[in-house]
Each structure stands twice: as C-alpha cells, then as structure tokens.
C-alpha angles and dihedrals in degrees: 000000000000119000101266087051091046091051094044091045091048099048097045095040097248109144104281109194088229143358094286106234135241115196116137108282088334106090143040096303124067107200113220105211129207114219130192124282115273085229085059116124117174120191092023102104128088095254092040101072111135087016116129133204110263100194108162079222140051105290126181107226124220090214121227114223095259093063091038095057103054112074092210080076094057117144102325104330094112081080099075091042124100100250153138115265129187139207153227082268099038095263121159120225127197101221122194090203089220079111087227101111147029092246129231136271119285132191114330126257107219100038098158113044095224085064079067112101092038080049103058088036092052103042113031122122107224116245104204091054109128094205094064086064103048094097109058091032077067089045094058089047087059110053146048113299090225094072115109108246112228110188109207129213115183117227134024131234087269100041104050090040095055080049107053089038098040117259094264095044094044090051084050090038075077091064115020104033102025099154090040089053098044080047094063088040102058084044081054093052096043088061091049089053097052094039089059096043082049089056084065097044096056097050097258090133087192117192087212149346127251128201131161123234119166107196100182163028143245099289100021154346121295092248139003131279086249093060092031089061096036091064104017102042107076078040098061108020081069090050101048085041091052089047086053092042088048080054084245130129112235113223125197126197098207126184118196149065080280102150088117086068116040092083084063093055098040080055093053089043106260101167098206149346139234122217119183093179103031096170081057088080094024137231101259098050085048098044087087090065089052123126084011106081133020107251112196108202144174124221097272109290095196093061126340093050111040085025117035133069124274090252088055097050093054098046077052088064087070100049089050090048090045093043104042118029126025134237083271093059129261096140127098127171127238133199116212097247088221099036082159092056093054087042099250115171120225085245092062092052091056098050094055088054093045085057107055087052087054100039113015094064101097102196085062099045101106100250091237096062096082092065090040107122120265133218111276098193106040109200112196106247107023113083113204117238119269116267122268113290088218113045117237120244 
C-alpha cells in the first residue's frame, strides 16, 4: 500500500498492511499548514501596543513603532522575552519567552457580549486570502504524491471560542448566554467552511482536514454529552458533512477524558480521533468505540512516554495497536509534534518507532493475540507484558 491507501484503510477499517504514521512530514501524512496573511500586522492598532505575532510559524513582522523604537526588541529578541502575543483572532497569549512552548491563553478578547459585532469585524482571518495557502502549497510541491495530505486548521469550534471569550465565561456562556454563544459558534463554521472549500481552490487537494479541540480535563469532559450535543451538534455535523462532500476524512486532536463524548461525534461523522494521552480516557472506557471509529494515539504523554523506559514505551505500542484499533484497522500512530517540551528522551522516540515495526504490521501479529486477555485495571504508568508468542489450548 502507499500512504494515501494505508490512511484510508485504516480509517475505514479495510485491512491496512500496517498502523499508517503521523510524524511530521515522516510518515504517511504530510501535513498542509496555514500560515498567517501576509496583510497581517499585529501590534499596530490602537489597543495592540506591546502586543506581539503569535504565528505558530515563522512569521516576518512588519514592526509597529513601538517595537521599532526599544532596543530590547531588537530583531527577534522579543522572543526570548516574557510577553503578551495575539493572534489572527485577537487572542492573547501569556508567553514565557524560554521558545519552548505555544503558550498558553491570556486574557480574553470579547469579554462583554455588546462589544460582538466591532469584535468579528475587527479580528477575522480571511479566508480567501491566497497568501495564507502558499505554504503548504510549497509543501505539496515538495514531497511524494502518495502521502496522504492532512490540511490542518488550527483550532475547533470549543477551543477558539473559550479563547476569544475567556475559558470561565465561555463554561457559564452555556447557561447564561446560549444564543450569543451559538451566535459566535455558527461565525466560527462558517470560516471553517470556506477555509476548506478554499483548500480546493487553491489547488491543496487535501485527503482530509485536521483541528484540535480539547473537550475536556483530567477526570472528564467540560459538559455533558446532553448540553454537548444541545450547542455543537448542528456545528459540526455541517463540517464533517462539507469534508465528505469534499470527498475528504475529518480528523479531531482531542485532550481530555473525553469517552462520553466520542458516540456523539461517530453520530455526527467524525472519521477518527487523536489522543495524545490514551490511557487519559482510558482503555477500557474506550474499548466500546472501538472498531467504530479510527483513534490516532501517542504512546501516553502524561507517563509512559516522557516517564517510562524505552522498553516500556515500545511494549506500549501493542497495547495501543490491541486497545484502540482492530485487526481490521482502525489504529494510527501519532508522535507528539514537542516531545522536548514534554520532556521525551530520544530513546523514547526510538522505542515508539521500534515498536510499530514489531507490533503494527498486521500480517506478523500472532493471530491469538487478539483474543489474549486484556488488563482489566489499567494503572497510569505500569504497561502489562506482551501475550503469550505460542496460544494456549
């Protein structure tokens, strides 16, 4: 199989002849990146002063005058510098300045709900915009045509909205300012819509579309499956129904104990999940999902992976392949895009990779160790042994 064959088997359970890849532009998925318009200047409004680009990529800054004129700005050593950033959308950012992170989210941007309609004219990155494609229009050009193209588009419906709003107002928005809220949700589809038709027009051809949208914390997701449904379902039922129109696969990163949640988005046509922590929402409670939806997933982040010994991290890779995908397919791996940031040795790394050679090649997996029996009680940082290599009568 080439890499586009392996995806689409694997996501639509169809015999793949091993667990597809996703490793930057290593393995079987090219990701196609958006970048900011070239019209773009941050820091130059009124209300922007000491507000800095954050980019996501390398971006060259058209510096404001108040940048221009301190020296400690001078040429890109505000990057090193504690500081407020902004985006494409007019979210703030809290920046350490140590370059090892995204940062996290500041202050919000639309804290009073009046302030709506000057708020999406003034902050809105065009989605026609050619410029915001030439990137990965360059990266297309520059690799295999067999890789399966992922377009990705930054944040989800949630995410950018808790963002924009401010994560508590945007929890009580549910309550308190349901239609404003549905108001912001339904601006924010219609910019996925058009971003993804504009992935066609500009000759992107992607095989699917990629967002992150963490639902969720440590011990469950941010609201239940009733009043998920109630606000995101008429949202991203017509997105995942445009990408198949498109005759693409929609794709969701997800952080989060989120299980409660994933019927919801099989029934609205999510094609698959990534998990960066699997063991977060745990195998057993995603054990009933499975064979019915592809679950990307990296060896656990938050233990086995930045914490446990290369020969735990690639016994891991089994349990990953056994848990969360079926003999049919069903399973891809996923490398944590930072593993610096989360600590992750090179060992590690290697390990993971060791392990899908040993245990995501389907036609070697021992054909019993499908039906071998599976940890019932799943603590956080211990991986069980691997089954038996001969079955037992």
């Amino acid at each position: 199989m080439n890499s586009i064959e392996r995806v689409k088997a694997a996501i639509h359970f169809k015999n793949p002849d091993r667990a597809p890849i996703f490793n930057g532009v290593k393995g079987d998925v090219l990701p196609l990146l958006m970048i900011p318009s070239k019209k773009w200047r941050p820091g130059w409004d009124e209300n922007e002063e000491g507000l800095f680009p954050h980019a996501g990529v390398e971006f060259k800054w058209d510096k404001p005058a108040w940048a221009k004129e301190n020296p400690k700005y001078e040429g890109n050593k505000w990057r090193h510098l504690p500081r407020e950033d902004i985006d494409e959308w007019g979210c703030i950012w809290n920046m350490s300045g140590r370059g090892d992170n995204m940062g996290h989210p500041g202050r919000a941007v639309l804290t009073d709900w009046n302030d709506y309609e000057e708020y999406i004219s003034k902050y809105y990155p065009d989605p026609d915009d050619k410029s915001r494609y030439i990137f990965a229009h360059t990266l297309k050009k520059s690799f295999d045509n067999d890789k399966y193209r992922m377009f990705i588009n930054t944040f989800g419906l949630s995410e950018l909205a808790s963002k924009i709003r401010g994560f508590t107002n945007y929890l009580m928005d549910h309550r308190k300012h349901p239609q404003e809220l549905k108001k912001l949700l339904d601006h924010l589809t219609e910019y996925h819509l058009k971003v993804m038709k504009m992935s066609f027009k500009y000759g992107l051809e992607p095989h699917g579309f990629w967002l992150s949208d963490d639902l969720g914390e440590q011990l469950g997701p941010f609201f239940s499956p009733k009043l998920f449904n109630k606000f995101y379902e008429p949202f991203y039922r017509t997105i995942f129904d445009e990408a198949h129109n498109l005759g693409c696969e929609y794709h969701i990163h997800c952080c989060g104990k989120i299980d409660r949640l994933i019927p919801s988005l099989i029934e609205w046509g999510l094609d698959t999940i990534e998990l960066d922590s699997p063991r977060m929402s745990g195998y057993p409670d995603l054990k009933p999902h499975r064979g019915k939806i592809m679950m990307w997933g990296c060896v656990n982040i938050q233990s086995i992976y930045s914490q446990g010994t290369p020969e735990e991290c690639e016994r891991e890779v089994w349990h990953m392949v056994r848990n969360l995908g079926t003999k049919e397919g069903g399973f891809g791996a996923y490398f944590y895009p930072q593993p610096d940031v989360i600590k992750v040795s090179r060992k590690n790394i290697r390990a993971f990779e060791r392990g899908l050679k040993k245990y995501s090649v389907y036609s070697e997996i021992p054909a019993h160790w499908w039906d071998y029996p599976v940890v019932s009680e799943w603590k956080a940082d211990v991986v069980p042994p691997l089954p038996l290599m001969d079955s037992i009568e």
